[in-house]
N, C-alpha and C positions, 0 to 999 in steps of 0.2 A: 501400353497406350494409356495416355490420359484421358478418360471418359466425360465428358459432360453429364450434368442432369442426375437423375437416379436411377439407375440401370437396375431394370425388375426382371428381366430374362432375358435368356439364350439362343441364337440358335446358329444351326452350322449346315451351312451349305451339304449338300450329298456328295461333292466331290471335296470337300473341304476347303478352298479357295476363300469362301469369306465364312466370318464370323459374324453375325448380327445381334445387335444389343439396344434392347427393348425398353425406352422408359415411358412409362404414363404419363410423365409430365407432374407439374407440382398440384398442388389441390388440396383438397379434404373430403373425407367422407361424412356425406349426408343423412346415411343413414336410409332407409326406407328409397329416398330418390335417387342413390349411387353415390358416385362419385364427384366433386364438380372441382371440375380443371380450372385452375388457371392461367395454366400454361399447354399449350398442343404437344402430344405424346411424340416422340421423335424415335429414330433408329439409325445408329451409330453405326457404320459398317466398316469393319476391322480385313485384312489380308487376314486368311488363315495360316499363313505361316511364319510372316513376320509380327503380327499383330497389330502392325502400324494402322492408321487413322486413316479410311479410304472417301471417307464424306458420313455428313450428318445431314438428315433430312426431317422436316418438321412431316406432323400425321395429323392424325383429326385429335378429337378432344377425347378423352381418356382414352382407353384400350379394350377390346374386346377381348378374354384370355385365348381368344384359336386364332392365330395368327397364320396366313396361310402362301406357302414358299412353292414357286414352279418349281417341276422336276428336274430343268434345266438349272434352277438355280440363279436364275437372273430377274428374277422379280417379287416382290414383296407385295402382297394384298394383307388390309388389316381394317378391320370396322372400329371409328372411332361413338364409343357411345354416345356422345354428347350427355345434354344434364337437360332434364325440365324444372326450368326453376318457378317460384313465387308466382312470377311476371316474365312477359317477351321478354325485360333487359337483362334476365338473369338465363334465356335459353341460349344453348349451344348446340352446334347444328349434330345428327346423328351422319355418317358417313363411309365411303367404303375410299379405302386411299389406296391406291397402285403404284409402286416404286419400280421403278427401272433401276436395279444393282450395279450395273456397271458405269450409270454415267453417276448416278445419285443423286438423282431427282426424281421428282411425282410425275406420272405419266396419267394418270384422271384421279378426278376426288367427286364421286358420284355421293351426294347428298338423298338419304333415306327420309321416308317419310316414317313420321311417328304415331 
């Protein structure tokens, strides 16, 4: 499979059916204030056995490293950090993103207070 983006982790279903491939999105690091995206972290989601391309869904703004996979297998929970910049025009929002697996799309994107 051809991947998009920059694929920073892994992960694998418990039945192994899909493969999920993690990127943060483009950016740089700030230093002291994290990360700041420029781009919303996305998750690539591969068959596990042929590896083909099953959809790509955009996330929040960076990535929080605990990503977190129902038991089932069919849904994707991930805190996007956002960035507190300078000023309002430089923030990004902090938020919890919910992927439904099998259709491949966001199912809520609950915005965190900071």
């Amino acid at each position: 499979a051809t991947l998009e983006g920059r694929p920073a982790s892994l992960l694998r279903t418990a039945d192994g059916q899909r493969l999920l491939v993690l990127d943060r999105g483009e950016g740089r690091d700030a230093g002291d204030k994290g990360f700041q995206a420029k781009t919303r972290a996305a998750v690539t989601i591969l068959d596990g056995r042929t590896l083909a391309v099953r959809g790509r869904v955009e996330l929040g703004w960076g990535l929080a490293p605990t990503p977190m996979l129902s038991d089932a297998g069919d849904r994707l929970s991930v805190v996007g950090v956002g960035f507190t910049g300078r000023n309002a025009a430089e923030n990004l929002p902090r938020e919890v993103v919910t992927v439904d697996l099998n259709a491949a799309k966001v199912l809520s994107r609950i915005e965190l207070p900071r």
